[in-house]
C-alpha positions as CSV (number, residue, x, y, z in Angstrom):
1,X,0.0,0.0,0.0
2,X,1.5,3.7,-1.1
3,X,1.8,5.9,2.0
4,X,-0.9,8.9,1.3
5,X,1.7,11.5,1.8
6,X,3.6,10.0,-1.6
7,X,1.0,11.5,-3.3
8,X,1.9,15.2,-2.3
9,X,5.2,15.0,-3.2
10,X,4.7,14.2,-6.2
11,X,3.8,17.7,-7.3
12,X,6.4,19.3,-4.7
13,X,9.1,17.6,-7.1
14,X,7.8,18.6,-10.3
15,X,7.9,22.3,-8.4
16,X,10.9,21.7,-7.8
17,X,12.1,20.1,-10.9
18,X,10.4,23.7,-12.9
19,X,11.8,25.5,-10.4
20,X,15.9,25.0,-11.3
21,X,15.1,24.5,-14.6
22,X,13.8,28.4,-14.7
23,X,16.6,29.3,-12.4
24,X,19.0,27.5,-14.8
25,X,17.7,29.6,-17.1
26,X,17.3,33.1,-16.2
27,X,21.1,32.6,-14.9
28,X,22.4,31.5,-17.9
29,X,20.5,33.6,-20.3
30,X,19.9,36.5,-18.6
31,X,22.1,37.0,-15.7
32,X,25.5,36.0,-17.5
33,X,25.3,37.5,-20.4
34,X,24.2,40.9,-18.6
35,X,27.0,40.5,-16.3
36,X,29.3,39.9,-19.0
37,X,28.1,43.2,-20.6
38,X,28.7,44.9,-17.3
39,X,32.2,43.5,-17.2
40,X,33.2,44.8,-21.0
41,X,31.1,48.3,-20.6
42,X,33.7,48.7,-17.6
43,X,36.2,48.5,-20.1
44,X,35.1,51.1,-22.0
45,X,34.1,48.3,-24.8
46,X,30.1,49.2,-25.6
47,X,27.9,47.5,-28.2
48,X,24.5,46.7,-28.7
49,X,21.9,45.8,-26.0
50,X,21.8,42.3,-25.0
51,X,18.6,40.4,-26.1
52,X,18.0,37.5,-24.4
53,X,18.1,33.4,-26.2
54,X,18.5,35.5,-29.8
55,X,20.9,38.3,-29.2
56,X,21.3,40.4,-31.8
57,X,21.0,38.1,-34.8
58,X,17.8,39.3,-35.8
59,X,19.2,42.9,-36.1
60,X,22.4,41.5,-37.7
61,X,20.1,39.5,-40.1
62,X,17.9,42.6,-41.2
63,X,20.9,44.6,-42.2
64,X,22.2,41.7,-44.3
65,X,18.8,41.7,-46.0
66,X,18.9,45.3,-46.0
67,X,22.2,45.7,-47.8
68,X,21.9,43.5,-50.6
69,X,18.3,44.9,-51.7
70,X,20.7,48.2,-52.4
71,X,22.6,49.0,-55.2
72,X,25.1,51.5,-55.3
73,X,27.8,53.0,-58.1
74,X,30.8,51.3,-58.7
75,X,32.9,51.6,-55.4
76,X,35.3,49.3,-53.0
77,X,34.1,50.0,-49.7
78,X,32.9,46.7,-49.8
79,X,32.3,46.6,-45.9
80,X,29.1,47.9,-46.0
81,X,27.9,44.7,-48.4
82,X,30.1,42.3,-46.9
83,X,29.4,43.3,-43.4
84,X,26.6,45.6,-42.4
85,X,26.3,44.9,-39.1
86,X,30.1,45.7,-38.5
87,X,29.7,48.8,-40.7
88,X,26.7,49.9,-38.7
89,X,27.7,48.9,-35.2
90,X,31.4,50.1,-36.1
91,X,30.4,53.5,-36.6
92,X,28.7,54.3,-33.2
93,X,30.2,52.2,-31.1
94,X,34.0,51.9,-32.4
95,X,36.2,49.8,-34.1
96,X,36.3,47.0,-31.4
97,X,32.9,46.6,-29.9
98,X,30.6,43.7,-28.1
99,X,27.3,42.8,-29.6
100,X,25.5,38.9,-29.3
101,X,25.1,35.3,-31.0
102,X,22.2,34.3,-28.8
103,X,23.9,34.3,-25.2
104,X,27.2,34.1,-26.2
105,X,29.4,37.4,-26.2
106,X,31.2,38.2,-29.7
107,X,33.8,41.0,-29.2
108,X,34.6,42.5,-32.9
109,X,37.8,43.5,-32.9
110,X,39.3,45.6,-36.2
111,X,42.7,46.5,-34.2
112,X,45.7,44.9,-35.8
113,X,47.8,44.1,-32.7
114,X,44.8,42.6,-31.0
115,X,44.5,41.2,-33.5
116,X,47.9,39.5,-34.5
117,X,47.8,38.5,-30.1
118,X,44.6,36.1,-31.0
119,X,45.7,34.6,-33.9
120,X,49.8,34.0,-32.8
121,X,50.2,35.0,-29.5
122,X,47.4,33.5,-27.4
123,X,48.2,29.9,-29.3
124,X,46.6,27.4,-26.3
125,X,44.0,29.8,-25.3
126,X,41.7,30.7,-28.5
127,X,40.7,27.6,-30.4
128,X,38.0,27.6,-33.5
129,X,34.5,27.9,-32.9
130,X,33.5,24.6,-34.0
131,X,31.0,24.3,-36.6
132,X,27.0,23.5,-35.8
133,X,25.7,20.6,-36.9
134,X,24.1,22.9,-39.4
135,X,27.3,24.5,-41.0
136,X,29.7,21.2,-40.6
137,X,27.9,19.9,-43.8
138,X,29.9,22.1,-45.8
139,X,33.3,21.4,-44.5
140,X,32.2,18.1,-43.4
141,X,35.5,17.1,-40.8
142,X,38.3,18.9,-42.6
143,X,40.7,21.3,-42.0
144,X,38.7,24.0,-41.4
145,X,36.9,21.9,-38.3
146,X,38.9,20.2,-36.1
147,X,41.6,21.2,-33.3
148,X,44.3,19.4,-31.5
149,X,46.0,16.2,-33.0
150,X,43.6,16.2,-35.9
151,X,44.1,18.9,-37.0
152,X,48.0,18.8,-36.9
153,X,47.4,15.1,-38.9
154,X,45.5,17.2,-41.7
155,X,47.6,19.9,-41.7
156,X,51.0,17.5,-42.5
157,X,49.2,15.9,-45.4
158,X,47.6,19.3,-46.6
159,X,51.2,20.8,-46.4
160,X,53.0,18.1,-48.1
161,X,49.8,18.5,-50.8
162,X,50.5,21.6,-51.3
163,X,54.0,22.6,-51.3
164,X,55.4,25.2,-53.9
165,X,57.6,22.8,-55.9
166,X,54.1,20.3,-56.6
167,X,51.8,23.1,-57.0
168,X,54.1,23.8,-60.0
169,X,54.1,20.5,-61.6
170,X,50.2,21.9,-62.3
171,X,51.1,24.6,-63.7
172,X,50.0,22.6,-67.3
173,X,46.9,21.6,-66.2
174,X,46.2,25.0,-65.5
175,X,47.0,26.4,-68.5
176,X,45.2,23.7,-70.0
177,X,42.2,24.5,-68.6
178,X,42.2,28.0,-69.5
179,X,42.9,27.6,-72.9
180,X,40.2,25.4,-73.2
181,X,37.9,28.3,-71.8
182,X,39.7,31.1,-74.4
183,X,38.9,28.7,-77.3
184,X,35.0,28.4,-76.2
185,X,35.5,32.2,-76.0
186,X,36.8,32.7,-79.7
187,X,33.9,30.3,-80.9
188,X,31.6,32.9,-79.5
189,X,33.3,35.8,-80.5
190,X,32.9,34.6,-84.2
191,X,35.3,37.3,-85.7
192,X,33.7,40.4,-84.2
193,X,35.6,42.4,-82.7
194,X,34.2,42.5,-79.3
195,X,31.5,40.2,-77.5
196,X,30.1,40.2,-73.6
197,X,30.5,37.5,-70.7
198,X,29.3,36.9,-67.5
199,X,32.9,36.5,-66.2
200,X,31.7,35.3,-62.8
201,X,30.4,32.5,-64.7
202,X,33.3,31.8,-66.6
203,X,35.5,31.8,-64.2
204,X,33.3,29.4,-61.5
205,X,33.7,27.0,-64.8
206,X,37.1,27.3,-65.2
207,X,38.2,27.1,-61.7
208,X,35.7,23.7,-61.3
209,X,37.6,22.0,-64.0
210,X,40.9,23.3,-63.0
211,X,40.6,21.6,-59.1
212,X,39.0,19.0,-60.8
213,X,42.4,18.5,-63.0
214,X,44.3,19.0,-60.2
215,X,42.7,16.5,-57.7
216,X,41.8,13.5,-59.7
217,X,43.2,13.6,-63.1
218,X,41.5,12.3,-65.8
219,X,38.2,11.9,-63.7
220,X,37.6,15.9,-63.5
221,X,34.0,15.4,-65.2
222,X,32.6,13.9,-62.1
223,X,34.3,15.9,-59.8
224,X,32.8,18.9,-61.5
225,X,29.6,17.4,-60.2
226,X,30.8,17.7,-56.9
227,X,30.8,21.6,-57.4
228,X,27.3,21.4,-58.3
229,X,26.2,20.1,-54.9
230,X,28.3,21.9,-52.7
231,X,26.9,24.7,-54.3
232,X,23.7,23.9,-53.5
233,X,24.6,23.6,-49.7
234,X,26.2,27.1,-49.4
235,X,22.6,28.5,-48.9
236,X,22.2,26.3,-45.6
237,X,25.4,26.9,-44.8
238,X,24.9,30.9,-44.7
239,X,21.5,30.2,-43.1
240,X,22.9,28.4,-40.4
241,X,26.3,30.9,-39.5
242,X,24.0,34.2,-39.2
243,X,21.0,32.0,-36.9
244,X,21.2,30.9,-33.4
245,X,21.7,26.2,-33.7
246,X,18.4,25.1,-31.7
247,X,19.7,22.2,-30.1
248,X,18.0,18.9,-32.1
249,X,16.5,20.9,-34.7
250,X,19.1,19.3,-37.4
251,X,16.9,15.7,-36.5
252,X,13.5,17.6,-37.9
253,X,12.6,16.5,-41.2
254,X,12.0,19.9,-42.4
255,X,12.2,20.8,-46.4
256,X,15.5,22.4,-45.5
257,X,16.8,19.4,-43.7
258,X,15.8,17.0,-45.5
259,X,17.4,19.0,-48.8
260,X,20.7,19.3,-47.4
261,X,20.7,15.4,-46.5
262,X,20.1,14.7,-49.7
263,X,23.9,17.0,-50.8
264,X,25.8,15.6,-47.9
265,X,25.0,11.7,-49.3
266,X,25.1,12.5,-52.8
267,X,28.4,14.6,-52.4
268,X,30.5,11.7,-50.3
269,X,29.1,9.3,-52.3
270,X,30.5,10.8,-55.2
271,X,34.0,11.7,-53.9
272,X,34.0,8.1,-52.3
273,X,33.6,6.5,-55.9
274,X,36.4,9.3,-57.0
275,X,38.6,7.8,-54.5
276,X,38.2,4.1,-55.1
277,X,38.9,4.9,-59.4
278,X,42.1,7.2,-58.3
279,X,42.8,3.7,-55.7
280,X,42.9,1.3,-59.1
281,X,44.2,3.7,-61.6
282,X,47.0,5.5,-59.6
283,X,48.3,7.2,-63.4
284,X,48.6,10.7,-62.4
285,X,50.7,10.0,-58.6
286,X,50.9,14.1,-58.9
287,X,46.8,14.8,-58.4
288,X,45.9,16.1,-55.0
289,X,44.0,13.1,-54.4
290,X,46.8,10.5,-54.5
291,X,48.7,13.2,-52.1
292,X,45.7,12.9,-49.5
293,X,45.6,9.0,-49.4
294,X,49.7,8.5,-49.1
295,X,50.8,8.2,-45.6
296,X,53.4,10.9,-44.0
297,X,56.0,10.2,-41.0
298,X,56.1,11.9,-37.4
299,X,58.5,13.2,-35.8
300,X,59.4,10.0,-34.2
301,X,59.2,8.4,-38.1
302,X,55.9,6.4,-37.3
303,X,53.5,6.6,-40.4
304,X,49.9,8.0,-40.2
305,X,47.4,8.6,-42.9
306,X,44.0,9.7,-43.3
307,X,41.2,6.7,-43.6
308,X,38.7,6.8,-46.4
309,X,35.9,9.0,-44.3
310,X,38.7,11.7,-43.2
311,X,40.0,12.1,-47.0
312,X,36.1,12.4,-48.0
313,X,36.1,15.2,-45.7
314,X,39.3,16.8,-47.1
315,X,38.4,16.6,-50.5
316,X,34.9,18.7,-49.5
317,X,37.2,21.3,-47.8
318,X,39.5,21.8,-50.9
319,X,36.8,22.0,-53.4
320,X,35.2,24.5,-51.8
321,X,37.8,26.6,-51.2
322,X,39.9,25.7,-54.5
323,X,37.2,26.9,-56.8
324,X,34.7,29.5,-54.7
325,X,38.0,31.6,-53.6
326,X,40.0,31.8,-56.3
327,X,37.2,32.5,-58.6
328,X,35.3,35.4,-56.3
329,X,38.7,36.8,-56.4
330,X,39.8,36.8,-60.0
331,X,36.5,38.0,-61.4
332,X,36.9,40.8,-58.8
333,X,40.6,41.4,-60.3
334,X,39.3,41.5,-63.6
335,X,36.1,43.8,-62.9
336,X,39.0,46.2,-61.1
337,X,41.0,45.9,-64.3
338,X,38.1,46.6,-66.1
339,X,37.9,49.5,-64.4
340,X,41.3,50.7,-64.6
341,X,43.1,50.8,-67.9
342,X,46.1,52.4,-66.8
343,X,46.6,49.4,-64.4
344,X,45.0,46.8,-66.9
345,X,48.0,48.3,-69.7
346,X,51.2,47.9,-67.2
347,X,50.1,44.6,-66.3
348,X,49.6,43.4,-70.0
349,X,53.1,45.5,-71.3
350,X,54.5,43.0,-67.9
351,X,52.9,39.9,-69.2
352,X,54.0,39.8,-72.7
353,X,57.3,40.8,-71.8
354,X,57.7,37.8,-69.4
355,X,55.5,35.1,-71.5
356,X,55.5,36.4,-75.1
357,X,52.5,37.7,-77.1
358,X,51.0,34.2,-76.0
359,X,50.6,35.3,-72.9
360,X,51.5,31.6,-71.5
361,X,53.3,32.0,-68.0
362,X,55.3,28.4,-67.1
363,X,56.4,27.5,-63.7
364,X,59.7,29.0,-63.9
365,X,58.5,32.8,-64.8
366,X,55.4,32.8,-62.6
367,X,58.1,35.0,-60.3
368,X,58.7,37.5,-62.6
369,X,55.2,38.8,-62.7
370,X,55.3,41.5,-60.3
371,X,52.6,44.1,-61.1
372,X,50.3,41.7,-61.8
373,X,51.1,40.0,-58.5
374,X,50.7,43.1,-57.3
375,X,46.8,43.2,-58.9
376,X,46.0,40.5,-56.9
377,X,47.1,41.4,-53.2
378,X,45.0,44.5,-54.0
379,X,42.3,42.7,-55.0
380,X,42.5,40.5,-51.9
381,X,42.8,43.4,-49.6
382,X,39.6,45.2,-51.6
383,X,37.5,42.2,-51.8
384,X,39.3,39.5,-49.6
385,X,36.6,36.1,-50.2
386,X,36.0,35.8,-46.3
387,X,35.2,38.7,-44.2
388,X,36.3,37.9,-41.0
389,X,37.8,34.8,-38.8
390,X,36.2,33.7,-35.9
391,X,37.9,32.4,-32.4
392,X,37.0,31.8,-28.7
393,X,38.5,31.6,-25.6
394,X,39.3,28.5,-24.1
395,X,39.9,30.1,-20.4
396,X,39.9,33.6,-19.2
397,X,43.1,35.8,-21.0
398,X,44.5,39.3,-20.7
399,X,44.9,41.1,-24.2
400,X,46.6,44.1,-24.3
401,X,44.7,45.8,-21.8
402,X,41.3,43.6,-21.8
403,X,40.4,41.1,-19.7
404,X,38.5,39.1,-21.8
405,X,36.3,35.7,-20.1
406,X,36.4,32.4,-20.5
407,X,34.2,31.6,-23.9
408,X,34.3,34.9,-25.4
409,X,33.5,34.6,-29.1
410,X,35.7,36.9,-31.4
411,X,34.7,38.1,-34.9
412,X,38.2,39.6,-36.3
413,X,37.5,42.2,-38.4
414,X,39.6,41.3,-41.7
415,X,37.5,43.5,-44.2
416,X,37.4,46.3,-42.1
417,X,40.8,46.3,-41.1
418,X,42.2,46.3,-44.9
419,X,40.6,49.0,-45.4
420,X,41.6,50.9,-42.6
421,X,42.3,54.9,-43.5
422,X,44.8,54.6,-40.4
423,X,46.4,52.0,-41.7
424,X,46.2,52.0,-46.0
425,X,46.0,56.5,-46.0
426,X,42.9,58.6,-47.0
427,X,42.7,56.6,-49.9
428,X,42.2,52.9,-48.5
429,X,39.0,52.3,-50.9
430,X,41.1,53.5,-54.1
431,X,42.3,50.7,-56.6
432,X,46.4,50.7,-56.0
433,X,48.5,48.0,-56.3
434,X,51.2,50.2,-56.3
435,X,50.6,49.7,-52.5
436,X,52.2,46.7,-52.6
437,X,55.3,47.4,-53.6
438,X,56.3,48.5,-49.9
439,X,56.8,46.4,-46.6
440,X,53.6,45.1,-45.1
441,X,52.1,47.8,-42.7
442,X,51.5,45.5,-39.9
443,X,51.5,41.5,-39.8
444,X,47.9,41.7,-39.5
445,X,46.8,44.4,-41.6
446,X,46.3,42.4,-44.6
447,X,45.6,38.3,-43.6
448,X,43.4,37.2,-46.5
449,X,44.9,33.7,-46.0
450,X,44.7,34.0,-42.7
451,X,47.2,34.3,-39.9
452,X,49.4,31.9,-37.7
453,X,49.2,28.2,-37.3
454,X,46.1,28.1,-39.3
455,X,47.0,30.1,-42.5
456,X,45.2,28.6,-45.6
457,X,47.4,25.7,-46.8
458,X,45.8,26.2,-50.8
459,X,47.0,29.5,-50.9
460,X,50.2,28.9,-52.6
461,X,47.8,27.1,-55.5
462,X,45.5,30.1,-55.3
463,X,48.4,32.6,-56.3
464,X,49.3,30.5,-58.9
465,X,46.2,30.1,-60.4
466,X,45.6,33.6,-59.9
467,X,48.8,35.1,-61.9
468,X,48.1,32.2,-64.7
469,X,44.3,33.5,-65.4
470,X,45.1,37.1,-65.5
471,X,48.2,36.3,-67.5
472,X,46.1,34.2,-69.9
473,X,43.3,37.1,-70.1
474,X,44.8,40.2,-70.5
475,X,47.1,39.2,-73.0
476,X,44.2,38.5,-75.2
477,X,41.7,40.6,-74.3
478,X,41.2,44.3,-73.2
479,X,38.6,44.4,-70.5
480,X,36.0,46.9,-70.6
481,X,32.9,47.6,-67.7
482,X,29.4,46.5,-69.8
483,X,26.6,49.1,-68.8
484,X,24.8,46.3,-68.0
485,X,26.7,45.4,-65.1
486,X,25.1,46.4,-61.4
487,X,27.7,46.1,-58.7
488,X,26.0,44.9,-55.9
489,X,28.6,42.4,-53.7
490,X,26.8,39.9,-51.7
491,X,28.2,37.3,-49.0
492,X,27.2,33.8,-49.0
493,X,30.3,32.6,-47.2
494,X,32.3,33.9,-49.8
495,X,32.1,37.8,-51.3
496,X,31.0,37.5,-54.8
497,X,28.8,39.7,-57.4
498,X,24.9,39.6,-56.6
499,X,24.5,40.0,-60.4
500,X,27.2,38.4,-62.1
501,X,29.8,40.1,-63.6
502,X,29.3,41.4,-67.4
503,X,32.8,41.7,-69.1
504,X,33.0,43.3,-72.5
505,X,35.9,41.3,-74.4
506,X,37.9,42.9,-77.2
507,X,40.6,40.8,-78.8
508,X,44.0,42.0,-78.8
509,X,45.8,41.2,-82.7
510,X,49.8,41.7,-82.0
């Protein structure tokens, strides 16, 4: 027989039970983050109001909206596109200010010292902010994602990938590539003496098929089918960094879900059958692929290599970033050159004096192309792909003068800080590559690679590519602005034109 009093403590406990479950609550979404905000405004670091579960992301999602439903005349000030909310919040509250991802504090720092102390000095105490389970599908497990022994693993293989000396034994495949996109060009142009492209277009194409050269060889038609999908995931990936993760909401078989299922299956079952044909056929041993599955030695000469899952993961990493960067980038340099016909002329007079009137660069004069090196540091610095890097704090630090808490979420300011007036003059939004002919201002006042331990290990294949399609281009072609372009720059993880990127094309007769 149950005692009569069990009865009344039944509901006592589920009092109870409510009871530290709303106290867990207002203390860690209301009580924290306010005192946090005390703690920084004591600083003299101000920002935003706190709102609590959402922060600001609503805010910070309006002025995204808000900025790409303008359109403005041609102009680099790209922070305003790229970064609204920093533009906005910059501007009344200063260059390094506090403002929320749901409860968690982000400080946005644009100062490069603080900046170079996160990224090389404070090695131990800021690690990533690890992907949600709604942005990982991008990525998937690769570089980008992981910390500790992982990621050291990765970065050995990527490294040996990538080194200068095999990045130059592309260099044909490459040009290959892009003379396969000049001849589609000439077929258009059918003798006239000028025709029009969508270069962003173009040079997405181009920039598939040369990764896809690059990392499997012969098989480059089904990795070009790859692109296709990750494409498709960007949008849930840009949903998912500018929204607060609602813990088990990636289990809901919403459209959205369900859609971006569908990509991650297709897209490692399609690099998984890319890696069992590269497994049998092993004819290329220099493609990126066969680099990723061969074993490299520790320090203490043991052997480790990646296992079929963790090159999957890779291989998502690299095609994303091999073709979305480089691409965004170039058609960006060309629209700039487009713009500029002094410029566009010194780097043409450069090119066919290095590679001829072909305008072919090899592996051995890729050096000598200075200005047009030059072009594309600008270009970075103008329109650098990624706005921003993001760390936290493992445990409470001192930087500089701060005293920043444990799990303190920092969006460094990369856009904003290249183009700094402080730092680049009066005329930091101007087109000059001319800038680059002097010592760097500050080691972090231009980082479009990204700074320290972590610094992109593709970007010695993104120069390369880089120099080769301008080279290839503009000894060809003179590049003129269409009228029908509209510059609008939009972010969707990447900074690329909202309306494509109409090129007129005149062909160059020497």
């Amino acid at each position: 027989m149950i005692p009569p009093y069990t009865y009344t403590m039944y509901p006592l406990l589920i009092v109870a039970l409510l009871l530290i479950i709303v106290i867990k609550f207002v203390y860690s979404i209301i009580w924290v983050p306010l005192k946090i905000q005390k703690h920084f405004r004591k600083q003299g670091i101000r920002g935003p109001e706190y709102r609590p579960i959402f922060g600001n992301t609503a805010e910070i999602q309006r002025m995204y909206a808000e900025a790409q439903s303008k359109l403005y005349p041609f102009h680099n000030d790209t922070l305003r596109y790229a970064c609204p909310f920093y533009y906005n919040w910059s501007r009344m509250y200063g260059k390094n200010f506090l403002y929320w991802f749901g409860s968690k504090p982000r400080l946005a720092i644009a100062d490069p010292e603080l900046i170079k102390e996160v990224l090389v000095t404070t090695t131990g105490s800021v690690r990533k902010i690890p992907f949600t389970p709604l942005t990982k599908q991008l990525f998937g497990q690769g570089l980008p994602g992981l910390e500790g022994d992982k990621w050291a693993l990765h970065r050995r293989i990527a490294s040996q990938a990538f080194n200068m000396e095999r990045v130059k034994g592309w260099v044909p495949d490459i040009v290959a590539s892009i003379m396969k996109m000049v001849e589609k060009w000439e077929n258009i142009r059918e003798g006239r003496d000028e025709f029009e492209m969508d270069m962003h277009k173009e040079l997405h194409e181009v920039s598939a098929d040369i990764i896809s050269r690059t990392a499997f060889g012969s098989s480059f038609e089904e990795g070009k089918r790859i692109f296709k999908l990750q494409e498709a995931q960007m949008r849930f990936f840009t949903q998912g960094t500018r929204s607060v993760y609602i813990p088990g909401y990636r289990f809901l078989p919403t459209k959205d879900n369900r859609e971006s299922w569908r990509l991650e299956k297709e897209t490692r079952e399609s690099v998984r059958r890319l890696i069992m044909t590269n497994n049998k056929a092993r004819e290329n041993s220099r493609n990126l692929l066969t680099l990723l599955v061969s074993p490299v030695k520790t320090q203490d000469g043991v052997e480790e290599k990646l296992d079929v899952e963790e090159v999957i993961d890779e291989c998502k990493s690299f095609y994303f970033a091999g073709k979305e960067t480089t691409a965004n980038v170039m058609t960006w340099a060309l629209l700039l050159l487009a713009h500029n016909q002094k410029w566009q002329s010194k780097a043409r007079d450069e090119v066919v004096r290095v590679c001829g009137n072909k305008g072919i660069p090899s592996a051995d004069n890729l050096s000598d192309l200075k200005i047009v090196t030059q072009i594309i540091n600008e270009t970075l610095r103008l329109y650098a792909p990624t706005t921003m890097l993001m760390r936290e704090t493992s445990k409470r630090i001192k930087l500089k003068n701060l005293d920043i808490p444990a799990n303190t979420q920092f969006f460094l300011a990369l856009t904003a800080v290249q183009h700094d007036t402080e730092k680049w003059g009066e005329d930091a939004n101007e087109f000059n590559p001319s800038r680059f002919t002097e010592a760097r201002r500050h080691l972090a006042s231009f980082f479009p690679f990204g700074l320290g331990g972590r610094v992109c290990p593709g970007q010695n294949l993104a120069m390369i590519e880089g120099k080769i399609l301008l080279a290839m281009i503009i000894s060809r072609y003179s590049l003129e602005v269409s009228p029908t372009y509209v510059h609008a720059p939009m972010l969707v993880v990447t900074l690329q034109p909202q309306y494509g990127a109409q090129i007129i094309l005149r062909r160059i007769l020497y």
